[in-house]
N, C-alpha and C positions, 0 to 999 in steps of 0.2 A: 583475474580475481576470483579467487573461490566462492561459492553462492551463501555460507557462514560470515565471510568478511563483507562481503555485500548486503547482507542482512541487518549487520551490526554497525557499518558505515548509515544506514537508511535512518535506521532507530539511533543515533546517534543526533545524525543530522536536525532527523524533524524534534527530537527533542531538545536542540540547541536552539532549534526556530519558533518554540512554544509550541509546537504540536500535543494536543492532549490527550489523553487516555491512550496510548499507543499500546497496541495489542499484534501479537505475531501467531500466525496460524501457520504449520504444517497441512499443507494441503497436497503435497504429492503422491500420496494414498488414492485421493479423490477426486486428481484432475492431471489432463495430461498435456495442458500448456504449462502449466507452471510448479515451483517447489514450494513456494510460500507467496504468504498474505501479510503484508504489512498495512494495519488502519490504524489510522489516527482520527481525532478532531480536529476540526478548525472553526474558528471563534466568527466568521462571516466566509463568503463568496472569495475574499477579495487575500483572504489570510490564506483560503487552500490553493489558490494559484498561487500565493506567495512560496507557499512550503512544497508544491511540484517544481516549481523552479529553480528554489535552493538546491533541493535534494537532486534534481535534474544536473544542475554545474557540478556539483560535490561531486556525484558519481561519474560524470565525465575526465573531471582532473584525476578520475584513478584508473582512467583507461574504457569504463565501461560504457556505450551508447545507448541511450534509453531507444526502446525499441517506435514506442508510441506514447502519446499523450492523449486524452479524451477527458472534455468539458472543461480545459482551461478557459474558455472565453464565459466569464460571470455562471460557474456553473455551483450547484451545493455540493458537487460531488465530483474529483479530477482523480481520475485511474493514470496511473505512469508505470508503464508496462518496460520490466527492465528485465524481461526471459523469466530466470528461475527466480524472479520477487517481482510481484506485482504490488504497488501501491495504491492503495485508496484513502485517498482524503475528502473527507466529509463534514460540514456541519453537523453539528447536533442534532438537529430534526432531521434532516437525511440519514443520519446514522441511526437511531433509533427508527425511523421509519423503514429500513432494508433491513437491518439485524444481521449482515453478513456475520457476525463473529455466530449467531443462532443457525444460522444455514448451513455456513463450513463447518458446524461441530456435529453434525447430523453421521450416523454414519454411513458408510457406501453403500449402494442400494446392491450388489455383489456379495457386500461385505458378512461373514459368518458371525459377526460380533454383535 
């Protein structure tokens, strides 16, 4: 699966599952695990495990193996690491508390820009 179709599979999903303000960052300029950022909200603890595990099946019935999982057990914040798209899901407060969409818009500290 190409890393476009797997991006738009992700963003598909979590917004099928009520995922909120989903936002996609290009980050392959500025980091050299991964091509993209997919975050979303989620409404409690118990909603972003829900929406790592959708997204987790989804993308397995298309071939793809989530590489890793971090803070599915009651966490505000579950990263599903799937290579070239990393997902983070977040509570509200967690998310406004990290600001990743503020930190990945920064630009590269190499960078001429």
């Amino acid at each position: 699966m190409q890393t476009d179709e797997l991006v738009k599979l992700v963003e598909t999903e979590l917004d099928f599952r009520k995922g909120e303000n989903i936002v996609t960052l290009y980050v392959g300029d500025k980091s050299s695990i991964t091509d993209y950022m997919v975050i979303t909200s989620a409404t409690s603890a118990r909603h972003a495990k829900s929406l790592s595990d959708y997204v987790a099946e989804k993308v397995k019935e298309n071939g793809v193996m989530p590489l890793g999982v971090e803070g599915a057990q009651v966490s505000d914040w579950v990263l599903l690491d799937l290579g070239d798209v990393i997902v983070h899901i977040m509570t509200g407060q967690a998310r406004e508390f990290y600001q990743l969409e503020k930190l990945w818009s920064v630009p590269a500290a190499n960078s001429n820009v």
